[in-house]
N, C-alpha and C positions, 0 to 999 in steps of 0.2 A: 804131195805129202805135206800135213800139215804139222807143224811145228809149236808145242805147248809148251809155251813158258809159265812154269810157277812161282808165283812172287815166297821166296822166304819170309817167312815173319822173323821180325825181329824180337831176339829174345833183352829185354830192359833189364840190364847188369843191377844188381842190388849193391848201395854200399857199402862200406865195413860195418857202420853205425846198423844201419836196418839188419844187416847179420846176426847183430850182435844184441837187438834189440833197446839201442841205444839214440839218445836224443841228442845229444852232442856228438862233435867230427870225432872219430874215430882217426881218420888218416891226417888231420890237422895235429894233433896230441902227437900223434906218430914224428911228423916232420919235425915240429917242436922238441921234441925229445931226439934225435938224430941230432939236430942242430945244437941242442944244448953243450955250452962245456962242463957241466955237471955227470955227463956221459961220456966218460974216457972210450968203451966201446964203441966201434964201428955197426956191427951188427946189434940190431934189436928187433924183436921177436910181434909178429903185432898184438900177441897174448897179452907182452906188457904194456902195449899204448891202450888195448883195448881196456884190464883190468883201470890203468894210470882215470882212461877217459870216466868210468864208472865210479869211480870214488871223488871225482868231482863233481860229478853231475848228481850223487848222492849228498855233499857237501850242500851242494845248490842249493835242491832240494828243502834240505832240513833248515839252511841258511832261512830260505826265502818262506818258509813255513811259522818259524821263532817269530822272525821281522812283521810277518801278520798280525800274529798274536797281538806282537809287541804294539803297532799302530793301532789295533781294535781297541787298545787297555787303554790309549792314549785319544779317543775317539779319533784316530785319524783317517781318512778316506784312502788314501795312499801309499804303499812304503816309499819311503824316504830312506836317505846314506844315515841317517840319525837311527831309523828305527835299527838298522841293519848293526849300526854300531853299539848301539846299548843291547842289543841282543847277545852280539859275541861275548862283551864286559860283563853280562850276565850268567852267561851260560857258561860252565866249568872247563867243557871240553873242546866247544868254540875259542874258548879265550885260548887256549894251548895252541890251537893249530892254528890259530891268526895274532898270535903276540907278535910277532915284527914287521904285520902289515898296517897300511895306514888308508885311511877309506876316505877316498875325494869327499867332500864338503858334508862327511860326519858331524863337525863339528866337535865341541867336548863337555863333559857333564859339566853341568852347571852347577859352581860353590859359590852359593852368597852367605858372606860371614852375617852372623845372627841381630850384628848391631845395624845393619842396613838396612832388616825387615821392620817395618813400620807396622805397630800395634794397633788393630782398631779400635777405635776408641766404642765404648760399647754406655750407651743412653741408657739413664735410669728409668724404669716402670714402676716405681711408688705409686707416681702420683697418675698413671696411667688410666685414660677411663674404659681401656678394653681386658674385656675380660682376662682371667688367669688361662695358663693352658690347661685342657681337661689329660687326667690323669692317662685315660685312655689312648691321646696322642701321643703321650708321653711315652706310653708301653711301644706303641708303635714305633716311634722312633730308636728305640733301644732294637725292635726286631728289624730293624734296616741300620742296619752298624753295617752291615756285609757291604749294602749298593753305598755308602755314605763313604769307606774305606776303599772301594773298588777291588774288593776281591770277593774271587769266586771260589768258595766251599766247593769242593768235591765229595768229600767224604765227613760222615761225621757217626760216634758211635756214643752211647750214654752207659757206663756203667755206673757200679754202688753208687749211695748217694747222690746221683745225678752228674757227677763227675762226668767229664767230654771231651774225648780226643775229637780234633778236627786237624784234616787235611786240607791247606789252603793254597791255592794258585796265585800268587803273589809279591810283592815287598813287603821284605819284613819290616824294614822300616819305618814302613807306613801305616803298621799294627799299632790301634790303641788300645796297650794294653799294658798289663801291670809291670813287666820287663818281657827283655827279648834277650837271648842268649848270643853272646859274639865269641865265636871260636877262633883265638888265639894263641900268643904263644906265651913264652917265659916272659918277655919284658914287653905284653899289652902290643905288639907290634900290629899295626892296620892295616898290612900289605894284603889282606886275601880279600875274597869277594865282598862278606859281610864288613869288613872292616874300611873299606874306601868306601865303599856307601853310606856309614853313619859320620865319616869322617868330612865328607863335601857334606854332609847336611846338619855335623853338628860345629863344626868350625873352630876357633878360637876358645871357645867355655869348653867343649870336649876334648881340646888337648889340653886342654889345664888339667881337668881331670884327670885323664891320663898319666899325666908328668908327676899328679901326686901320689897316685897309685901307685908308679914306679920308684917314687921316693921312700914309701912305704916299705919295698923291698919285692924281690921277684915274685912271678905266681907260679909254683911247683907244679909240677905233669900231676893231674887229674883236678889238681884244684880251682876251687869257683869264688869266685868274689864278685861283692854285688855293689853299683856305684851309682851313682844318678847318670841323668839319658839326656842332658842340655841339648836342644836346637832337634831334639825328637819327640814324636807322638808319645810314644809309650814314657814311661815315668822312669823306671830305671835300665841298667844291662848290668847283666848277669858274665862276667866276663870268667873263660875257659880256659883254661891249658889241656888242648888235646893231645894225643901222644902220638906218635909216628907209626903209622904200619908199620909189624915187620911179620914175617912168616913164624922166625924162633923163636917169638916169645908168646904170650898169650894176649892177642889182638880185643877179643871178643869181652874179654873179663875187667882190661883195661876201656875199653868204650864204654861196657856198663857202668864202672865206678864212676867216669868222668860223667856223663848222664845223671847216675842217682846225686853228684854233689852237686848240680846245677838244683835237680827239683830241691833237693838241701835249706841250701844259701834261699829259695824262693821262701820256703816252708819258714824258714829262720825272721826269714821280713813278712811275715803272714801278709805275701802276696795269694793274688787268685787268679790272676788271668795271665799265661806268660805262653810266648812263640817261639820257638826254634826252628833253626833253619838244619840241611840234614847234614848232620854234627858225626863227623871224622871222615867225608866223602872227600874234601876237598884239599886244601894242602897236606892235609895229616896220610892221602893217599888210603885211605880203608876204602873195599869195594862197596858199590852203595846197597847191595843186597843185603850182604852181612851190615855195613853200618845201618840200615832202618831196621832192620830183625832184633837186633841188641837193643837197640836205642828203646825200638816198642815196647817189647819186649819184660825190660829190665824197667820201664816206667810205670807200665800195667802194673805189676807184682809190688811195685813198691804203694801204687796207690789204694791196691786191694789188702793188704794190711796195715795198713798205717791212717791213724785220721788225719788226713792232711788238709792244709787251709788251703790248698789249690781247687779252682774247679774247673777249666777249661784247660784244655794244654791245645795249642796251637801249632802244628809244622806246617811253617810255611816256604814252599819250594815255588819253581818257575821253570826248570825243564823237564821235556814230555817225560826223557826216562826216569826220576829222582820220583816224579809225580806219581808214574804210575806203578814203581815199585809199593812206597808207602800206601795207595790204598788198595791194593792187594796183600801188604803187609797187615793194615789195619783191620781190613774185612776179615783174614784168618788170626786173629786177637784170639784167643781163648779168655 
């Protein structure tokens, strides 16, 4: 009698992560969270290591996608702890979930006060024997403002008159343009986004400013005043008091007025080219659906009856969401 033995196959145990369809440890998350003392309970469920493991590997993610961006803007081949760090400081909802972390050799923005920067000194051409520049270069030059300021137009629409909203991926900062709007508070404070970025870049002459401004006395909720822009591109800021989200009052009607007094104060200094960045999303707390919807909205209307000395309006934003509400916002403009 002869005797067959069948070899069993072995069946290859799948792990939580492959379960779960996950690229990060599933069961690492798990023992970490056991171990935590942040976790009074003994039992934990692997739902929640699993759900835990998935909101950070989404984190990641979005992290290491921004930080791309941010080195391509920056021509850099790499990410770097720098790009990764000026991404979170950029970005509204990054900065909330990583304000008490500190990123190995980030570094920190660079503030060089305005009297350190050495003036080029720029050679007269009177007596020059080469030609003048031809007008035609000239035009050209004005049509690469975009690659010369390094941003990138997404969107752009022309109503009446030639008048032109543009949606821009970028620092506003870095807009040279006729002002740019900083959304603040009652006494000019420069704790938000917009406000530490002109602040390391305009230094010393931009807190003076400031200091005389609040000498002048507060800036009331919805009102605009318009100041010079020392140690920036653009020439003046257009500075804001937005108002707080709330449910009970009327959110929509107050975002509008603070908007139409910014194009206002523009109108008043017959300016023409002016950037906003997207105005009541960020400490003021307004959703940024409804805040681009009001915003456009209420600018559009104001521009199509009124002759106003604006002809560009500018929003310039830098994360994916804010970006691609406003131009699905602007594409349904009526």
């Amino acid at each position: 009698m002869v005797r067959i033995i069948v070899a069993q196959r072995k069946v290859k145990r799948k792990s939580k992560s492959v379960l779960a369809g996950l690229v990060f440890s599933v069961a690492r998350v798990h023992r970490k969270m056991k171990s935590s003392q942040f976790f009074k309970c003994k039992r934990l469920s692997q739902c929640a290591a699993v759900y835990k493991t998935a909101v950070i590997e989404y984190l990641t993610c979005e992290l290491l996608e921004l930080a791309g961006q941010n080195a391509l803007f920056h021509k850099r081949k790499t990410i770097t702890p720098k790009n990764i760090m000026q991404t979170i400081l950029i970005d509204e909802d990054l900065k909330k979930v990583f304000s008490n972390v500190v990123i190995p050799q980030g570094g920190v923005l660079s503030r060089i006060q305005p009297e350190l920067i050495t003036k080029s000194k720029i050679k007269s051409t009177a007596n020059s024997s080469y030609p003048a520049t031809p007008k035609s270069t000239v035009d050209n030059r004005k049509k690469t403002d975009r690659q010369q300021m390094h941003h990138i137009v997404l969107s752009e629409r022309t109503f009446e008159q030639g008048r032109k909203l543009c949606v821009i991926k970028g620092d506003i900062t870095e807009m040279e343009v006729d002002a740019i709007v900083h959304p603040t508070s009652r006494h000019y404070h420069t704790n938000g986004m917009i406000g530490s970025i002109i602040m390391s870049k305009g230094g010393t002459s931009l807190q003076q400013t400031l200091t005389h401004l609040r000498n002048l006395g507060p800036l009331i909720s919805l009102e605009a005043k318009c100041s010079e822009a020392p140690g920036l591109k653009a020439k003046n800021i257009i500075h804001v008091n937005v108002p707080t989200f709330s449910k009970s009052n009327q959110p929509a009607s107050d975002l509008e007025k603070t908007a139409l007094n910014c194009i206002r104060v523009a109108e008043t200094e017959k300016l023409k080219r002016i950037a906003l960045p997207s105005i009541g999303s960020g400490n003021a707390g307004y959703p940024k659906q409804l805040a681009a919807h009001t915003v456009l909205s209420c600018i559009r209307g104001h521009l199509k009856d009124v002759n106003s000395s604006i002809e560009v309006i500018y929003f310039v934003l830098y994360d994916a969401e804010s970006l691609k509400i406003y131009e699905d916002e602007l594409k349904n403009l009526q």
